[in-house]
N, C-alpha and C positions, 0 to 999 in steps of 0.2 A: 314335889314339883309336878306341876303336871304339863297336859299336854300343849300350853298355850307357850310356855318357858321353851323349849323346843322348839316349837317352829319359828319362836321368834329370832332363837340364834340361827337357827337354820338360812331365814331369811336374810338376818346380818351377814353369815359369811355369804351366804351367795350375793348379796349384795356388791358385797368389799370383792368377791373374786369376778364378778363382770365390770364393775368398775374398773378395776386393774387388767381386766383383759381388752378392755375398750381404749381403754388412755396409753398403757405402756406400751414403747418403743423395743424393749429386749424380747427377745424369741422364746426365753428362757422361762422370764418373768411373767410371756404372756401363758407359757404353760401351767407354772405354777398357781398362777391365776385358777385355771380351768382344771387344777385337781381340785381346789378351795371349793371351787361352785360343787361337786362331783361331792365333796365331801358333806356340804349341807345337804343334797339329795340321800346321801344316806341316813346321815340325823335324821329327816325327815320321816324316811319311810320305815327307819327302828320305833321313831315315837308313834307311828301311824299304827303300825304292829303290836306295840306295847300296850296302848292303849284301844284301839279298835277290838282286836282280837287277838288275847294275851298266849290264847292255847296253841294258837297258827303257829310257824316259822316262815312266813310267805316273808315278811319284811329283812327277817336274816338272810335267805337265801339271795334274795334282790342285791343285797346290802355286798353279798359274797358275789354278784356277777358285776356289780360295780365295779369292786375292786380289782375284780379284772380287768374291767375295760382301760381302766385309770391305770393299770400297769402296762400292758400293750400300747396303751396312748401318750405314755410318759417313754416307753420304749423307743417306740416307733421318731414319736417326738423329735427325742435327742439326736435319733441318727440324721434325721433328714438336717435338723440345726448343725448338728456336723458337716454334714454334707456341704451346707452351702457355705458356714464359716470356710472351709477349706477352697472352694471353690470364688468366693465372693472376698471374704476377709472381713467378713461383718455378718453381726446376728442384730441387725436395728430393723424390725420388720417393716418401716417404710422405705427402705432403699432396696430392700429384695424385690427384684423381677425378673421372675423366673423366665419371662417371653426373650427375654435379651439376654446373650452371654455375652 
């Protein structure tokens, strides 16, 4: 396989996770979404590594701040979706506004 089979799934999922973070209603769903895309950015920058410069670990260690941010942001995420489920009684991100209690 080389490097063309890679970015093109890459592309696909990031595709499928801005799609779904553009169209869906769920707070939940829109996250999910936007670990998908997070996750093609890492396909990406392994196969870039892989192939660019086999000897480097510049695209692993990338690939390992990702995962961080994508845990903090799934973190973070959740609580604020809590927050307002409890506060609102709904996670349909077109009926949140936060400017009006």
């Amino acid at each position: 396989m080389g490097l063309t089979h890679f970015l093109v799934l890459a592309v696909i999922l990031f595709c499928i996770g801005l799609y779904g973070a553009l169209v869906k209603k769920s707070a939940v769903v829109i996250l999910m979404c936007i670990e998908i895309m997070l996750n093609a950015v890492t396909i990406a920058a392994v196969a870039f590594n892989r192939f660019a410069s086999p000897e480097s670990f510049t695209g692993q260690i990338f690939t390992l701040f990702i995962i961080a941010v994508a845990a903090a942001e799934a973190t973070i995420g959740l609580a604020i979706i809590i927050s307002i489920y409890k506060n609102r009684d709904t996670i349909d991100a077109t009926k949140i506004d936060l400017m009006k209690w």
